[in-house]
N, C-alpha and C positions, 0 to 999 in steps of 0.2 A: 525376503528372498533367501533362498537358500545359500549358506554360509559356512564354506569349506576351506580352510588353510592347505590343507592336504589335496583336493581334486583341481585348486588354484595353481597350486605350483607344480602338477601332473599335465595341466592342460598349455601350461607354459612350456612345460620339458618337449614337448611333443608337437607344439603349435606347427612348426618349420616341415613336420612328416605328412602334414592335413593338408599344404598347400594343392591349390589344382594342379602345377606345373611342376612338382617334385617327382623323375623319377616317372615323367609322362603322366602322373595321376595313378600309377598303377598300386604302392601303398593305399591309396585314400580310397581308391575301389576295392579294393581284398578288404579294406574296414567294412565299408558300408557293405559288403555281402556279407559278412559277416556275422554283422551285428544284426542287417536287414532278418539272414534267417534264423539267428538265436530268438529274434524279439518273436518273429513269425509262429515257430513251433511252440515258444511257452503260452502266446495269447492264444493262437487258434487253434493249436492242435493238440497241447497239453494239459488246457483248461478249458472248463466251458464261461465262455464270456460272452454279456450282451453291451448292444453300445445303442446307445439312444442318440438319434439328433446328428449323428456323424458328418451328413451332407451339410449344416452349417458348416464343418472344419473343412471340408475336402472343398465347396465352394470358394471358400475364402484364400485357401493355399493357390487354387487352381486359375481364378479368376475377379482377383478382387482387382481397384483401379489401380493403372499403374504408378509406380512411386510413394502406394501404399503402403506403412509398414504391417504386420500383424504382429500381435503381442499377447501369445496364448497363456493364459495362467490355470495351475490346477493345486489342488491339497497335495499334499506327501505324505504318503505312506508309509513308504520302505524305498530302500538303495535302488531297488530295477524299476523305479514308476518308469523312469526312463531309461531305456528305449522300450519297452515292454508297453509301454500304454498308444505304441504307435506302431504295434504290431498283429493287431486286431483286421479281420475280416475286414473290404473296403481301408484301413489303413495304408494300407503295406507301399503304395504311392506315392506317402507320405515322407518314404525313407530315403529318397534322393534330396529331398529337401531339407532332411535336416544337420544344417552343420553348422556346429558351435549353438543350436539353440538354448541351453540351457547356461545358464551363466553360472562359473566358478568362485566364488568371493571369500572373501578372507576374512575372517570372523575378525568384527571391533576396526577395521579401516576406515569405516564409514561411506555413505552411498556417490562422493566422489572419488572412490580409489580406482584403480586403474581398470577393474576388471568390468567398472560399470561404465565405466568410457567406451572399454570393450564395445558392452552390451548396448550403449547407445549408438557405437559405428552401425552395427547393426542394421538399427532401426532406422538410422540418417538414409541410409544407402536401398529403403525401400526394401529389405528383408523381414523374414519371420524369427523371432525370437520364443523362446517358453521362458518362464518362470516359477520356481514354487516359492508364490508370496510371503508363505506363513515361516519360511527361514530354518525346518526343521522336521524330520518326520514326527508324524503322529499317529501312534497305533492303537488309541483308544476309544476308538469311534465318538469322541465329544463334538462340538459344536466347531465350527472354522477358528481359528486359532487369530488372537491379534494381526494381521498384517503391517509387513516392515515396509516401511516407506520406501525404499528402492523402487518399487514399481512404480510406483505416483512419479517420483521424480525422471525415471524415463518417459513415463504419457506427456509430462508437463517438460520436459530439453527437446522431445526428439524434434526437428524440423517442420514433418510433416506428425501430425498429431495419428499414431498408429489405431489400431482397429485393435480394442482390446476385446476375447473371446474366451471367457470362464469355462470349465471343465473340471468336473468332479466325479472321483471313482472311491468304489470300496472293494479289497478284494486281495489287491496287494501286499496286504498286512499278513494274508495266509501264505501267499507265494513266499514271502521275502520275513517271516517273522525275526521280529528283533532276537529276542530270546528263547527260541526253541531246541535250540541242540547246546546241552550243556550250560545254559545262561545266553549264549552265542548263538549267530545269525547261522545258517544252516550254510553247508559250504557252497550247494548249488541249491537256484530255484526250485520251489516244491511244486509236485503236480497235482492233477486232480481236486484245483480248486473253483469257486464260480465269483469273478470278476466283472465288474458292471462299469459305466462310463456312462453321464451324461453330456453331452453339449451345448451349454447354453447359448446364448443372442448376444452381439454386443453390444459390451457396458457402455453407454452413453455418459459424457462428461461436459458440461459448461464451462467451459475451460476458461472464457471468456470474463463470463460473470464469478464467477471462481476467484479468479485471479485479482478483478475487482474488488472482493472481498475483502480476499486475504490483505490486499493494501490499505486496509483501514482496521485490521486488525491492531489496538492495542499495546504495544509488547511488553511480555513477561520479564520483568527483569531475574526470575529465580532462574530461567534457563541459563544452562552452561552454551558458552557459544559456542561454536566449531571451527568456526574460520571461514564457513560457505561462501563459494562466491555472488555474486548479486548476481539473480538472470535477468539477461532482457530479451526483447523487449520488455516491459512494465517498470521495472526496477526493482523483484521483488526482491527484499535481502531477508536472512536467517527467519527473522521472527517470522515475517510473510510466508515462507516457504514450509514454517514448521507447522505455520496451520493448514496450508494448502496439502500439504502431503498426508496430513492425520484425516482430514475433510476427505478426502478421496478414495485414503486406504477403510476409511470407514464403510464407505459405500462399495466397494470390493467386497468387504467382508461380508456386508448386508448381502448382496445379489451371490457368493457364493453359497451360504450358510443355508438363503433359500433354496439354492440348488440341489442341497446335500440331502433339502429334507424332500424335494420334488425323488429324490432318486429311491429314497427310504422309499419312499408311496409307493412307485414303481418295483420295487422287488415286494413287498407284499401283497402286489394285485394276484 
């Protein structure tokens, strides 16, 4: 998951301005128009962008069962995936819904620290969250990068077990390049570039038999422990939970990595 001491204590400073009720909501709407048509003019009118598969995400936002959570995850690129990947054509609907989904975390606190409690009210409470699992942008075009376990451990605390929904773009590396002006990120988004998006199905988990598993896991004694607390139901404590989150983030990575190369195919047709 992505992993910011600096965007942590930004979203802290600010949390109290986001409320519905501050102020009649009239700050938190000058935001969201804001942002709605920055995201709008760099996706759809400053760049050429395709998006594949979109009406899985807009069904899911628009009408999944209630008390559903969703739990959208995608690569990073560069600093604007977000909002910018939710600024696209058919998107733009999407921008009343999103608040607080991307989660702020504090690099080295570990995936009980406050902000993934945060991110689990969230999902308790039947909303949508995002994530960028891989904890870091990546502008190399390589393969999906490790997955940090934060996401597994929200699928496996949240209440009602969320609707996890994969999402992979390329494109954004050109808008947002790390190193292009001077060594340094460019001061504003560049334009005139072609951005792509696919939408995968959601990831299916055995949560069940998973968890079964993991309680007959062995334990490693060379692990350093954390101090994790035991979840239940099951009982599962450190060791159990350290396989069940690797077991899972595995298979994220597997079902994104294929996505990434479904998308290659696709701009080369």
């Amino acid at each position: 998951m992505e992993a910011s001491a600096e965007a942590g204590a930004a979203a802290a400073a600010v949390r109290w301005a986001g409320r519905a009720g501050h102020l009649a909501g009239v700050p938190r709407a000058a935001v969201f128009a804001a942002v709605g048509a920055f995201a709008k003019a760099y996706a759809s009118m400053l760049n050429t962008t395709t998006v594949h598969n979109a009406d899985a995400l807009l069904q899911l936002v628009s009408s999944r069962p209630p008390g559903t959570p969703l739990l959208t995850i995608s690569n990073h690129m560069s600093t604007v995936d977000d909002p910018l990947m939710w600024g696209f054509k058919g998107f733009q609907l999407l921008m009343q819904s999103l608040e607080g989904k991307c989660i702020p975390i504090t690099r080295g606190a570990g995936i009980y620290q406050d902000y993934m409690n945060e991110a689990l009210e969230v999902l308790s409470n039947g909303g949508w969250l995002h994530s960028f699992p891989e904890g870091k942008i990546a502008q190399d075009h390589q393969p999906i990068r490790r997955i940090k376990w934060g996401t597994a451990s929200l699928i496996v605390r949240a209440p009602v077990t969320p609707i996890v929904l994969p999402i992979v773009h390329s494109g954004f590396d050109k808008v947002m390049p790390e190193k292009s002006f001077f060594g340094r990120r460019p001061p504003v988004p560049l334009c005139n570039k072609e951005i792509d998006i696919i939408v995968g199905e959601p990831i299916e988990f055995d949560l069940a038999g998973l968890k079964q598993e993991a309680s007959l896991v062995p334990h490693d004694s060379s692990w350093e422990r954390k101090g994790w607390p035991t979840i239940t139901p099951g009982g599962l404590d450190e060791p159990a939970q350290r396989w069940l989150y690797q077991k899972m983030s595995d298979k994220i990575q597997s079902v994104m990595e294929s996505l990434r190369k479904t998308l290659l195919n696709l701009k080369q047709q």
